[in-house]
C-alpha positions as CSV (number, residue, x, y, z in Angstrom):
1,X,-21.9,-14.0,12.2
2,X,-24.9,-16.8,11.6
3,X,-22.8,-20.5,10.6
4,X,-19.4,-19.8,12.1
5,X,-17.8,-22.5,14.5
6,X,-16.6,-20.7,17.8
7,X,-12.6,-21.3,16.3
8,X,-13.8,-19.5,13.1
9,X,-15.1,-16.5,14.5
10,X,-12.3,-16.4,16.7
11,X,-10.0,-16.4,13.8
12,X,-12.2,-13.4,12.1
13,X,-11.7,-11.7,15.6
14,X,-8.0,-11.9,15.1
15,X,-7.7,-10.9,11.8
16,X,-10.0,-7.6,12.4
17,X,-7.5,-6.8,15.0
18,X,-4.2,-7.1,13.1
19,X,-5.6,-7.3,9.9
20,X,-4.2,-10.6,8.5
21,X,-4.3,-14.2,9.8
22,X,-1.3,-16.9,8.6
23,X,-1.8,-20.5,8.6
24,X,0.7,-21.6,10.9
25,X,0.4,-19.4,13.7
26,X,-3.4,-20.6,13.9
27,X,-2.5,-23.8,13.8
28,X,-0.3,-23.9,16.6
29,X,-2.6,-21.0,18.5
30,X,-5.8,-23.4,18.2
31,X,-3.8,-26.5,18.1
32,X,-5.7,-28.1,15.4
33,X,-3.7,-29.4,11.4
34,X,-3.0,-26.5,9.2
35,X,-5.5,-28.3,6.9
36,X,-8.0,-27.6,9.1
37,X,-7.2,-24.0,9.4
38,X,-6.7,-23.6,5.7
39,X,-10.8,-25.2,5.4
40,X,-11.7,-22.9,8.3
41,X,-9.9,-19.9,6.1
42,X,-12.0,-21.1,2.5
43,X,-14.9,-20.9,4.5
44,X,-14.6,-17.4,5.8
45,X,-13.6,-16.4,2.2
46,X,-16.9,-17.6,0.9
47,X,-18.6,-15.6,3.1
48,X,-16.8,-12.9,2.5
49,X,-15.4,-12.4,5.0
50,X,-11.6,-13.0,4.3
51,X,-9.4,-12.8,1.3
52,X,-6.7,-15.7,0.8
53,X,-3.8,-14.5,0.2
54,X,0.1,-16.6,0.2
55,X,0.3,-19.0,3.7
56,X,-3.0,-17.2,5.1
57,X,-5.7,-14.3,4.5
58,X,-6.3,-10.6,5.1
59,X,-9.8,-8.9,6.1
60,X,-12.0,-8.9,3.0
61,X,-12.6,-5.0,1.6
62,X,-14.8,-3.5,-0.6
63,X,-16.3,-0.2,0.8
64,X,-14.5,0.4,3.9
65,X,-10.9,0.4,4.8
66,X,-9.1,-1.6,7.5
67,X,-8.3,0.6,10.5
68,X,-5.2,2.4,10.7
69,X,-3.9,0.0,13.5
70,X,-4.8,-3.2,11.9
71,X,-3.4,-2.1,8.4
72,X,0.3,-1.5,10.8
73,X,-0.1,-4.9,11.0
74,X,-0.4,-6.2,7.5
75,X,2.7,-7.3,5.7
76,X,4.6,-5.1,7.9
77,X,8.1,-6.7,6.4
78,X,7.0,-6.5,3.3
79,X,6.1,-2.7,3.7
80,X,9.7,-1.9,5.5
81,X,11.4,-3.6,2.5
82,X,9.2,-1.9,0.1
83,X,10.3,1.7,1.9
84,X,14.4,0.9,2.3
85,X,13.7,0.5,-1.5
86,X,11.9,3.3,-2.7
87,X,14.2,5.6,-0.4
88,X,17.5,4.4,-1.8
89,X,16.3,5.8,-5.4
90,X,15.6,9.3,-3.8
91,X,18.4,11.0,-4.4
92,X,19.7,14.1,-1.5
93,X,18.9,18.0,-2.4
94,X,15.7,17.0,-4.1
95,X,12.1,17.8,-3.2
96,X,9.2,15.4,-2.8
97,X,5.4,15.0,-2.1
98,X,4.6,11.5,0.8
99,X,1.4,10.6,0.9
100,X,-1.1,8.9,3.3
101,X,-0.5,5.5,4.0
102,X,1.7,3.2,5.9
103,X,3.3,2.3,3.3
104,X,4.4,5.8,2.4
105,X,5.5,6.1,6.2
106,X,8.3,3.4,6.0
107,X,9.1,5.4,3.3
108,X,9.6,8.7,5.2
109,X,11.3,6.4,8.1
110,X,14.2,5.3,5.3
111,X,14.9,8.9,4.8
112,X,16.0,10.1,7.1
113,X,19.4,9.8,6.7
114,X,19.0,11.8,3.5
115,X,19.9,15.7,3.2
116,X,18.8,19.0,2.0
117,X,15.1,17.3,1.1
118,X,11.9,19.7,1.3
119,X,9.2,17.0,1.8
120,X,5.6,18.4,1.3
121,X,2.8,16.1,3.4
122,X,-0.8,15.6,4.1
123,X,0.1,12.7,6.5
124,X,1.2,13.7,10.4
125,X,2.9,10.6,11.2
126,X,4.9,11.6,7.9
127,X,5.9,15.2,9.6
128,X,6.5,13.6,13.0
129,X,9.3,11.4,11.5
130,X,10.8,13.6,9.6
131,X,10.8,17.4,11.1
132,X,13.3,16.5,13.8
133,X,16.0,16.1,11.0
134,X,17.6,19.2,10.4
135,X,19.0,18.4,6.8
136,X,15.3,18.2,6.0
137,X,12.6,20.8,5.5
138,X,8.9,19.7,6.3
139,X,5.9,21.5,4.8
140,X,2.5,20.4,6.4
141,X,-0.4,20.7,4.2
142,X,-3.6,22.4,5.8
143,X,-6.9,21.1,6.4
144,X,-8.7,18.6,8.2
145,X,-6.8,16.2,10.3
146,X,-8.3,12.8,9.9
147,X,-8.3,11.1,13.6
148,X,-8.5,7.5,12.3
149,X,-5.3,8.1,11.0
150,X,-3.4,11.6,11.2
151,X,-4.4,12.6,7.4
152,X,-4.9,15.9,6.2
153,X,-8.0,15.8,3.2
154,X,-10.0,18.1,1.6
155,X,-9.9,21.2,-0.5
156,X,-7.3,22.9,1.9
157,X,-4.7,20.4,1.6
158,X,-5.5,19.9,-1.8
159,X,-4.7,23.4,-3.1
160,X,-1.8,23.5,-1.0
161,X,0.0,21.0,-2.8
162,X,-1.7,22.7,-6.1
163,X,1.8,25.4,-5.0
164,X,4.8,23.2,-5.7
165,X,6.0,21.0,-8.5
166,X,8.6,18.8,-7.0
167,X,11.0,16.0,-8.3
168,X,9.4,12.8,-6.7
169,X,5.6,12.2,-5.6
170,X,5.7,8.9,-3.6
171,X,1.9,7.4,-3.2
172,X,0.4,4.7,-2.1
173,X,-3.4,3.0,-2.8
174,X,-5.4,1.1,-0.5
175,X,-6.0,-1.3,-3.7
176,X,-5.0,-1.7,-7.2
177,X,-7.3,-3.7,-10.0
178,X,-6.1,-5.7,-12.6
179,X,-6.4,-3.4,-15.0
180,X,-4.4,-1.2,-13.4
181,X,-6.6,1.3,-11.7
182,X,-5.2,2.8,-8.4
183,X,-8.3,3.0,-5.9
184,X,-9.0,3.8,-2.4
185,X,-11.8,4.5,-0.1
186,X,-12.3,8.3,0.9
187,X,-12.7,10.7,-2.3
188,X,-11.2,13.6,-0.4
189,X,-8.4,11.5,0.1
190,X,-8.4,11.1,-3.4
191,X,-8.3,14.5,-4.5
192,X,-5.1,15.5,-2.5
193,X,-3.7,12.1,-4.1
194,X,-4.3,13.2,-7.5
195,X,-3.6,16.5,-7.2
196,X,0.4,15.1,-5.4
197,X,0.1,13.0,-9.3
198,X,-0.3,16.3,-10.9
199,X,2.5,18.3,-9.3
200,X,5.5,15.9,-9.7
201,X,7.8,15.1,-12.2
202,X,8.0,11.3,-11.4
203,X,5.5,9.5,-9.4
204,X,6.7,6.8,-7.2
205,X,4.1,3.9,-6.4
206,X,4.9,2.0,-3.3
207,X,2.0,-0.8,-2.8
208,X,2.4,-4.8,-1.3
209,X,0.9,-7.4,-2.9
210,X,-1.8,-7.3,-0.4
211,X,-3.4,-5.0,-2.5
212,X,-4.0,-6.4,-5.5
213,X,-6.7,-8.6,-3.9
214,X,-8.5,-6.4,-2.6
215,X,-11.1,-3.4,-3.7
216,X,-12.4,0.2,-3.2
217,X,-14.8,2.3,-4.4
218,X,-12.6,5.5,-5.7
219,X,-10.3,5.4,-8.2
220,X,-7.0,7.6,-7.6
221,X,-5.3,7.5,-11.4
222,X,-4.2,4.6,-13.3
223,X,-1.2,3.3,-13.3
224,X,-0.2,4.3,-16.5
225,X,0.8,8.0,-14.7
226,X,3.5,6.7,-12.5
227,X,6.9,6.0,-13.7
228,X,7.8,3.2,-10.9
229,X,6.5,1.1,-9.0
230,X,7.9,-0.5,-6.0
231,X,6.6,-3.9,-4.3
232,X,7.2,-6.7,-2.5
233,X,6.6,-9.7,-5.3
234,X,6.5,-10.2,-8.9
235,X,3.6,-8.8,-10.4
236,X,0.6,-11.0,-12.1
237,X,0.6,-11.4,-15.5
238,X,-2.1,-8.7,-16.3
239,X,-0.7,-6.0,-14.5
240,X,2.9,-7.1,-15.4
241,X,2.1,-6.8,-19.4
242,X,0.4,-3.3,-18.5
243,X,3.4,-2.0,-16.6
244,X,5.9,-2.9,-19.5
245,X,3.3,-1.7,-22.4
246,X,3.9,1.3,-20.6
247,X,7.3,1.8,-20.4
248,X,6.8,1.7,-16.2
249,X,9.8,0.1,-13.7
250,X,8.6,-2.2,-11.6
251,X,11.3,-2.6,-8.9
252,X,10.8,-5.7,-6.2
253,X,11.9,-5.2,-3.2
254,X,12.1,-8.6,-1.8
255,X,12.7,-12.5,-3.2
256,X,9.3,-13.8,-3.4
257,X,7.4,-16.1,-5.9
258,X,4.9,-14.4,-8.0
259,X,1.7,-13.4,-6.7
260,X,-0.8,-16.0,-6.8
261,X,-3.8,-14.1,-8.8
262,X,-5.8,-15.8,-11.4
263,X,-4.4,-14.6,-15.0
264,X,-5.8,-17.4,-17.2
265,X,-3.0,-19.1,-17.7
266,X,-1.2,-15.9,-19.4
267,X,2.7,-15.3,-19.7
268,X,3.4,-12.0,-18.0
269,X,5.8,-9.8,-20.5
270,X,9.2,-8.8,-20.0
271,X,8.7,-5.8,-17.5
272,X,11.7,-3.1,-16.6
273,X,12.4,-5.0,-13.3
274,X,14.8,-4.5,-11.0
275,X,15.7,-6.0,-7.6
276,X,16.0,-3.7,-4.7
């Protein structure tokens, strides 16, 4: 890219590959002050090229999602804490919908100690973690098998899931607005997505905060049809006023400081939150 230094493109090299860069680590890797780095990071960002985010920055999105590898990469504690904590409120004997998404998968990894589940998936690396486990029942959605990333989309998988109503739905989003839009990047993706909204009784939202800085082109459903949502940080003040307006829990599932997203200034409200 025209006007980069030969240590900035290097640093947009890395952050392609694992999908986020932190200040420190560059620092030492290029052996330069983290003020440096953090100049070298605002310059990326106003090319658009990066997003800050806390101690660092992820790959800037707007059209196109990260690949499957690189999002592995990207608040992967976060993501693990954010999945021991949606899978400790789903309770054994009870049937559920997982979704694509990473996400979703450290979800599907915390259960399975859980028995007598029938989970119902569009997402392979979903089924492969799970069908081993005899306690629980695996139903693969039909369709096309997305190689990027093991999902099933299209109308196949989406009137599959159109069969069952089940306790728990448990969804991710590849971003989320501040007006509390869910959005993502491939419509058929969507359409299974909002057809798994449809067919459950309570919809679980499992997101980092990751993905409130960043955008997509489709919108999934607005948050206003989940009834929880589980992350890794306390929400801004926007989307913390719209989660209690609506009566939605917002559990976090690790001890961070709020999320550092421009709200003007304004007090969030007194949302149902719980720590995992």
């Amino acid at each position: 890219m025209a006007g980069l230094s030969h240590r900035q493109t290097e640093i947009l090299n890395i952050a392609r590959a694992f999908g986020r860069v932190m200040v420190e680590d560059l620092a030492k890797r290029f052996e330069v002050s983290a003020q440096t780095i953090r100049k070298d990071l605002n310059d990326l960002c106003d090319q658009r090229s990066l997003t800050r985010i806390h101690g660092g920055a992820i790959i800037a999105s707007g059209v196109e999602n990260l690949a499957y590898e690189a999002r592995r990469f990207v608040a992967a504690d976060e993501k693990k804490a954010i999945g021991a904590a949606a899978a400790a409120r789903i309770p054994n004997g009870c049937s559920l919908f997982i979704n694509i998404g990473t996400t979703t998968e450290e979800v599907a990894s915390a259960l399975t100690s859980h028995e007598d589940l029938l989970v119902i998936t569009n997402n392979l690396n979903v089924a492969m973690l799970l069908y081993r486990h005899p306690r629980i029942e695996v139903v693969v959605a039909g369709g096309t098998v997305r190689r990027a990333d093991g999902a099933v989309v299209g109308s196949t998988a989406t009137q599959l899931i159109g069969q069952f109503k089940v306790d728990y739905a448990i969804i991710g989003a590849s971003a989320i607005d501040e007006e509390g839009a869910l959005l993502d990047f491939d419509y058929r993706e969507v359409q299974v997505a909002q057809a798994i909204i449809a067919n459950a009784r309570n919809v679980m939202l499992v997101s980092d905060a990751t993905k409130l800085r960043r955008s997509a082109p489709v919108r999934i459903a607005h948050i206003s049809q989940i009834q929880t949502f589980i992350t890794d940080s306390p929400l801004p003040a926007g989307l913390a006023n719209i989660c209690h307006s609506r009566g939605i829990e917002v559990v976090v599932a690790m001890d961070k400081p709020p999320t550092d997203i421009d709200d003007n200034g304004a007090e969030p409200a007194p949302v149902t939150l719980r720590s995992a």
